[in-house]
C-alpha positions in Angstrom: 155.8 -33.6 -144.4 155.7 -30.9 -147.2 158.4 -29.2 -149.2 158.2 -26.2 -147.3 158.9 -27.6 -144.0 161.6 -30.3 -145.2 163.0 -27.2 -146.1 162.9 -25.3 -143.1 164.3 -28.5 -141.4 167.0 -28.8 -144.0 168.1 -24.8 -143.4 168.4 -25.7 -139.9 170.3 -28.4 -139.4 173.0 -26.4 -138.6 172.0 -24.6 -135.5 171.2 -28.1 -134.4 175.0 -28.7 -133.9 175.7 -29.3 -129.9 177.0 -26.6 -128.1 177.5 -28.4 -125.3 176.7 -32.0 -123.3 174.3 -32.3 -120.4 173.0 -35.4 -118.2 174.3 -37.8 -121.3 172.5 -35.6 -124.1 173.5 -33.1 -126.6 172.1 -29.3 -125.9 171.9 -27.6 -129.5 173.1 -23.6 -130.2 169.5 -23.5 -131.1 167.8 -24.5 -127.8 170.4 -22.8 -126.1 169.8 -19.5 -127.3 166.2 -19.7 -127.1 166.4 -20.8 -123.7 168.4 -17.5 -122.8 165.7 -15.2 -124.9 162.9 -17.2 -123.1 164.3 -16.5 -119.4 164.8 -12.9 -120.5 160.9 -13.2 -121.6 159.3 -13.7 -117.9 161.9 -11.7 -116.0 160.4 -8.9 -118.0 157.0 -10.5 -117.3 157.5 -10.6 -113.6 158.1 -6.7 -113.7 155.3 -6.3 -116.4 158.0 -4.9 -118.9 156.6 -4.7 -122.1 160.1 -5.4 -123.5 159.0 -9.4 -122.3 156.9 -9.4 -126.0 159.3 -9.1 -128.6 161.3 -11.3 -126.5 158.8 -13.6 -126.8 158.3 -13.1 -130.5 162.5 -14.3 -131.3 162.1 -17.2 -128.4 158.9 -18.8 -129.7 160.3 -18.7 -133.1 163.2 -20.5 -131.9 161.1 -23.0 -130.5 159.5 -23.4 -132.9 162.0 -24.4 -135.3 163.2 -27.0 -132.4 160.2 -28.6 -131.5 160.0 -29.1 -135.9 163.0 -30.9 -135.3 162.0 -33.1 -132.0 158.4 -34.1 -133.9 156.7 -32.3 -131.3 153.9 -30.8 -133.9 151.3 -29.5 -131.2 154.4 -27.3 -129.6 155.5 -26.4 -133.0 152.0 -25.0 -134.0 151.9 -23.5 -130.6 155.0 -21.1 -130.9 153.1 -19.6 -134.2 150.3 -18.5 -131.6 152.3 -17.9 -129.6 154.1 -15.2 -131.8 150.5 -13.6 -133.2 149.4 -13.8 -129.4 153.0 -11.8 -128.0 151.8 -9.3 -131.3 148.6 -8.6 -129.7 150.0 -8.8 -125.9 152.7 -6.3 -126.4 150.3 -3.5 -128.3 147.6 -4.7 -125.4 150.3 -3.3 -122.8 151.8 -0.6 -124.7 148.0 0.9 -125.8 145.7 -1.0 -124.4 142.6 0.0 -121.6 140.3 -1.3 -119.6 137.0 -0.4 -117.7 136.5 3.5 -118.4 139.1 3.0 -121.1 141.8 3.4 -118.3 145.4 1.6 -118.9 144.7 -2.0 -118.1 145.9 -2.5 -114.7 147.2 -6.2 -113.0 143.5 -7.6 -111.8 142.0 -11.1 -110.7 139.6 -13.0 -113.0 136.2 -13.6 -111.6 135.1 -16.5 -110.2 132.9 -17.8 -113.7 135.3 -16.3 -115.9 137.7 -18.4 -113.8 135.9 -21.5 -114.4 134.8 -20.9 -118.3 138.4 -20.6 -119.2 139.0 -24.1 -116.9 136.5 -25.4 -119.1 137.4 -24.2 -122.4 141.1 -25.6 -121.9 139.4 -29.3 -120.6 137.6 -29.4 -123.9 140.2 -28.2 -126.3 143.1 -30.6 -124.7 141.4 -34.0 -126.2 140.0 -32.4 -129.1 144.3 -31.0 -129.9 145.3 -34.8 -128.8 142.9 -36.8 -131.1 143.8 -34.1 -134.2 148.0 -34.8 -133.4 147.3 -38.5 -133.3 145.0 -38.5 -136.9 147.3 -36.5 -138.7 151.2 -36.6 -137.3 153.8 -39.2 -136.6 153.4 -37.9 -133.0 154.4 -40.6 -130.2 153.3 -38.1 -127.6 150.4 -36.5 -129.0 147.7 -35.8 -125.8 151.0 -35.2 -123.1 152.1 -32.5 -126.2 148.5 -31.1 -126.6 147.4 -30.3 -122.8 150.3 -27.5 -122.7 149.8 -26.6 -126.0 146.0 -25.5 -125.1 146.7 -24.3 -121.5 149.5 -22.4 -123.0 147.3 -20.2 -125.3 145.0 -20.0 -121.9 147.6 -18.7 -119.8 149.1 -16.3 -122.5 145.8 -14.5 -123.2 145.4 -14.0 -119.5 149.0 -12.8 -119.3 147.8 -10.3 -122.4 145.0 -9.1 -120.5 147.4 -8.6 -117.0 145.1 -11.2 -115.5 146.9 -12.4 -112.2 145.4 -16.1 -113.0 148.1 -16.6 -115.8 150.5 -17.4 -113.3 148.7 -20.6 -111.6 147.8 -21.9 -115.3 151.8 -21.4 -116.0 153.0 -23.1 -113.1 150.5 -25.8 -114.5 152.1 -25.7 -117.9 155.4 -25.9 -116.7 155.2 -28.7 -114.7 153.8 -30.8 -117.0 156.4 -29.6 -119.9 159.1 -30.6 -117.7 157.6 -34.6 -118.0 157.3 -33.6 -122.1 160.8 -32.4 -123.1 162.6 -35.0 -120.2 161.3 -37.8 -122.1 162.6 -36.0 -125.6 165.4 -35.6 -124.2 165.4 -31.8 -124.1 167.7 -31.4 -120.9 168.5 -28.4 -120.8 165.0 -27.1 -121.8 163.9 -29.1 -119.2 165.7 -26.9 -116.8 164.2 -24.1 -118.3 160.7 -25.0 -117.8 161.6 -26.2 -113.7 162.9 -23.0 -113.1 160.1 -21.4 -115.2 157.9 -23.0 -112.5 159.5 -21.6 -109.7 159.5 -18.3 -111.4 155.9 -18.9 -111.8 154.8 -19.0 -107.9 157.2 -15.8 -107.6 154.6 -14.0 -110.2 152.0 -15.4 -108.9 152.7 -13.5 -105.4 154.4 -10.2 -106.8 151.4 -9.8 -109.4 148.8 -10.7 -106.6 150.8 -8.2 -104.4 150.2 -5.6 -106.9 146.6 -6.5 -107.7 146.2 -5.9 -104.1 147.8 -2.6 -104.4 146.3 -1.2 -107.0 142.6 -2.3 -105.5 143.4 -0.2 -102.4 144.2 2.9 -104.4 141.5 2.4 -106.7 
């Protein structure tokens, strides 16, 4: 571990002070607070608020720090992408175009851009996994690594207003809930179940609108 993140660690302590008890575990001011900033984050997405990035910037931060202090690296190093990625995603929204150089509008991948990002996120999920084992003291390094990679998937789609981030999120989700149960993250835990429910609710209001906006051209 170097200096600099000892540090951080160190600096942080603090916020990982329980605010309260749940299901037999200790939930910590910090993973309380990012879980409010992170639910904040998709009911902005599911309205395609722009206001959902900068949210996302402070939540992923947070995370960051707390997946630091729970040894989950490939999380850790994913809320830093996360950040750049919410960067580009919120000036994508804000001043972004499309075809024609039209505002970018809610859309469907194709079918082989479907399966090439499939692919892509099959390949890099070993590649994260075998990297987290080598060079961590990660007990969970390919379970931490598969929603690592589909999570910079589905967050480039989300970028683009691709419809199909809300299927690969759901995905995520579902396996993050197994992840952060067995690291005793409870009440980030909760977070990511209901994230998957609020997943399948995207994934019908942005189809809805997809729909929408194909009629009217």
């Amino acid at each position: 571990m170097t200096t600099l993140l000892a540090d951080l660690l160190t600096v942080t302590a603090p916020l990982m002070r329980p605010a309260f008890h749940l299901l037999g575990g200790d939930v910590s001011w910090l993973e309380l607070v990012a879980v409010v900033l992170a639910v904040a984050m998709v009911l902005c997405n599911l309205r395609v608020n722009p206001l959902g990035w900068p949210l996302a910037i402070a939540s992923s931060a947070l995370y960051g720090v707390l997946f630091l202090h729970s040894r989950l690296y490939g999380e850790a190093a994913l809320q830093l992408v996360f950040i750049v990625l919410a960067g580009w995603g919120w000036w994508v929204w804000l001043r972004g175009s499309g075809a024609a150089g039209r505002p970018l509008r809610v859309r469907w991948l194709g079918p082989r851009a479907r399966w090439w990002a499939l692919a892509l996120t099959a390949a890099a999920w070993p590649l994260l996994g075998v990297l987290l084992d080598r060079i961590t003291d990660s007990d969970v390094p390919y379970l931490d690594s598969l929603p690592t990679v589909a999570s910079i998937t589905g967050q480039v789609l989300l970028a683009r207003k691709w419809v199909d981030n809300w299927p690969v999120w759901f995905a995520v989700n579902l396996v993050s809930v197994g992840l952060f149960a067995i690291k005793g993250l409870w009440l980030t835990v909760a977070l990511y179940a209901l994230f998957a429910g609020l997943s399948v609710v995207g994934w019908r209001a942005w189809a809805a609108l997809a729909s929408a906006q194909a009629r009217h051209g």
